[in-house]
C-alpha positions as CSV (number, residue, x, y, z in Angstrom):
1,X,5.2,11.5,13.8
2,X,5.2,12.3,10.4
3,X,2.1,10.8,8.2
4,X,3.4,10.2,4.4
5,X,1.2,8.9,1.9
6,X,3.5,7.7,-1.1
7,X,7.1,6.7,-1.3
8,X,7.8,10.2,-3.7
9,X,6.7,11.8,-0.8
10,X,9.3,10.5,1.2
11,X,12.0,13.1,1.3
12,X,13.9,12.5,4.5
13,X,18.0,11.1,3.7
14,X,18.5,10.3,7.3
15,X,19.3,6.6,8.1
16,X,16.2,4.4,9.6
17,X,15.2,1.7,10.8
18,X,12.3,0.3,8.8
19,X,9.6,-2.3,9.5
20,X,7.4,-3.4,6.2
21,X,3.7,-4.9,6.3
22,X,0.3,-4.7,5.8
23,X,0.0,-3.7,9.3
24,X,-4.1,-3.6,8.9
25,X,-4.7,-4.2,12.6
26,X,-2.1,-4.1,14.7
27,X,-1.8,-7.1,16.0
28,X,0.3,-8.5,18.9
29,X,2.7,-9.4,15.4
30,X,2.9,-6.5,14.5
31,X,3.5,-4.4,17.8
32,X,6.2,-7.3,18.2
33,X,7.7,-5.7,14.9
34,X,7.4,-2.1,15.8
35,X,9.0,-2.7,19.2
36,X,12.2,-4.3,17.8
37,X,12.7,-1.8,15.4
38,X,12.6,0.8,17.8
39,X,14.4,-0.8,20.4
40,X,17.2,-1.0,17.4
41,X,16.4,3.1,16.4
42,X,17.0,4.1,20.3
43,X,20.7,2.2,20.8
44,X,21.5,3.5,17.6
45,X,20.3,6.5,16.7
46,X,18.2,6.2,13.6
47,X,14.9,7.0,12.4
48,X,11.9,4.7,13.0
49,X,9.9,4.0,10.0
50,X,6.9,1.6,9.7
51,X,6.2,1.3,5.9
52,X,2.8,-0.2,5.0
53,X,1.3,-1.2,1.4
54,X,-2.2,0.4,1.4
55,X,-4.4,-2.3,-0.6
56,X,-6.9,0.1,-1.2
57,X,-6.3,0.7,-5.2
58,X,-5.3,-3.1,-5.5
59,X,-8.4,-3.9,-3.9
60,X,-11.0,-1.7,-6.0
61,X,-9.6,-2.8,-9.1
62,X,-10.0,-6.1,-8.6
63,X,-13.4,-5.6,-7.0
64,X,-12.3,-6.7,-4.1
65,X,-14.4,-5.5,-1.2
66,X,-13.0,-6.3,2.3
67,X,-14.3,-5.3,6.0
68,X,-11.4,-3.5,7.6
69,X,-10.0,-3.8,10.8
70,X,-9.1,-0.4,11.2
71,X,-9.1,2.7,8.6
72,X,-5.3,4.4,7.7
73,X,-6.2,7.3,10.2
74,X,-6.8,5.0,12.7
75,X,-3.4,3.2,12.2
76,X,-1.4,6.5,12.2
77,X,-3.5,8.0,15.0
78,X,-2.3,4.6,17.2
79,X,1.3,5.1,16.2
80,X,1.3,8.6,17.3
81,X,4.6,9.3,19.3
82,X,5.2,5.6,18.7
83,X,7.6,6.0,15.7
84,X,9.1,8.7,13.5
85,X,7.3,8.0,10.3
86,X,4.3,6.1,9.0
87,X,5.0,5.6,5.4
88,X,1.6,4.4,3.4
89,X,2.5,3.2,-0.3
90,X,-0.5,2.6,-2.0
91,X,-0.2,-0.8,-3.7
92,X,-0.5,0.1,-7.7
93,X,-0.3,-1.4,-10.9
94,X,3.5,0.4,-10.6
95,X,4.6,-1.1,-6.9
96,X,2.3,-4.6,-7.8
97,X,4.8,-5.2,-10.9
98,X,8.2,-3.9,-8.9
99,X,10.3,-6.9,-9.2
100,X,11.8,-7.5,-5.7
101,X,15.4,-6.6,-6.2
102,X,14.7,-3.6,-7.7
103,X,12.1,-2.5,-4.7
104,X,15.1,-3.8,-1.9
105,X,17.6,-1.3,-3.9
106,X,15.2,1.5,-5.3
107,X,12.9,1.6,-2.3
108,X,14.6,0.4,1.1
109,X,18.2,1.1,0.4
110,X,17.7,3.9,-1.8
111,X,14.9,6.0,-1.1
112,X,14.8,5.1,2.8
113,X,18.5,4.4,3.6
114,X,17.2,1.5,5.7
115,X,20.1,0.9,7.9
116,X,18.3,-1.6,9.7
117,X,15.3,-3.9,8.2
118,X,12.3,-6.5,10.9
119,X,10.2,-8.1,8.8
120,X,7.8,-11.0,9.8
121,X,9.7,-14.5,8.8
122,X,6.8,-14.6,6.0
123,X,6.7,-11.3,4.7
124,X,7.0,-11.4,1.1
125,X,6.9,-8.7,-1.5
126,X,7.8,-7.6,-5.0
127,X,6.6,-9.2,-8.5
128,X,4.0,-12.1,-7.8
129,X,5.7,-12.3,-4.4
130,X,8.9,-13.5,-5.6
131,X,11.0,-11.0,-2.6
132,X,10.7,-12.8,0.5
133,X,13.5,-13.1,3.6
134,X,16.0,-15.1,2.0
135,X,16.3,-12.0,-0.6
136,X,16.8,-9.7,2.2
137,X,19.2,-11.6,3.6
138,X,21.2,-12.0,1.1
139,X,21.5,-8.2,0.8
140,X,22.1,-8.0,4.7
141,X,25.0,-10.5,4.0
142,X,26.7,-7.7,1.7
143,X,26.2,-5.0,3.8
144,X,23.3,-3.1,2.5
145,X,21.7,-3.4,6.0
146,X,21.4,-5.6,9.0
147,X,17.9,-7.9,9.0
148,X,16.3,-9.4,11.7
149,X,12.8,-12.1,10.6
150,X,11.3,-12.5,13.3
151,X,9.1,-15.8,14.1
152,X,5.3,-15.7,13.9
153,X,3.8,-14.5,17.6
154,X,1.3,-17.4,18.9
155,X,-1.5,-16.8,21.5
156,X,-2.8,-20.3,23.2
157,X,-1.3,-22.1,20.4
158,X,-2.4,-20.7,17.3
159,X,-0.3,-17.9,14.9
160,X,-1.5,-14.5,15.1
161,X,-1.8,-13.4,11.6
């Protein structure tokens, strides 16, 4: 698996298959969301990407001091041999003020050649979260890439989250 910290690090032009998120704990959510993407990769022959915003520099300017699940070692040392790529974007003044159009085109269609796109039916992203699914599909509806939102998982009747 190949560990990339920073999208202009990202050099590959292959198509993928991309999964976005926080993905701070690996949850039964987020294993739900790695395993469709690369049930998708293997029928279709495309590169498994799992893209993750890395808070940290978001965090420490606001002063904002979390308890972490799990450290970004530990994340990529779990997907080992999972997926083809573990892309960590550190979230920055530059990525916090990306409006969300610009990061679908620039980022996922551009700079990853997402081919295929499983995202959380929450996930949001982009300029004061203004990106959410309905953006995504509507670039799915003109061919850009196929999208799949997938429903929260529950576990004895609560969301995992």
């Amino acid at each position: 698996m190949q560990y990339i910290r920073g999208i202009e690090n990202y050099q590959d032009h292959r198509p993928a298959a991309v999964t976005l998120g926080k993905f701070d704990g690996l949850h039964r959510g987020h294993r739900k969301l790695i395993e469709q993407m690369k049930s998708y990769t293997h029928a279709r022959k495309l590169k498994s990407v799992v893209f993750t915003f890395d808070m940290l520099p978001f965090e420490e300017k606001k002063g904002i001091i979390k308890k972490k699940i799990m450290t970004n070692r530990e994340r990529a040392h779990l997907l080992e041999g999972e997926v083809d790529c573990l892309l960590e974007c550190p979230f920055t003044e530059q990525m916090q003020n990306m409006d969300a159009a610009v990061f679908v085109e620039e980022i996922l269609v551009n700079q990853l050649q997402a081919e295929y796109i499983v995202v959380g039916e929450d996930f949001r992203f982009g300029y004061q979260r203004r990106g959410d699914t309905e953006l995504l599909k509507e670039y799915a509806a003109r061919g850009a890439f196929c999208l799949e939102a997938l429903p929260k998982e529950c576990y004895e009747g609560r969301e995992i989250s």
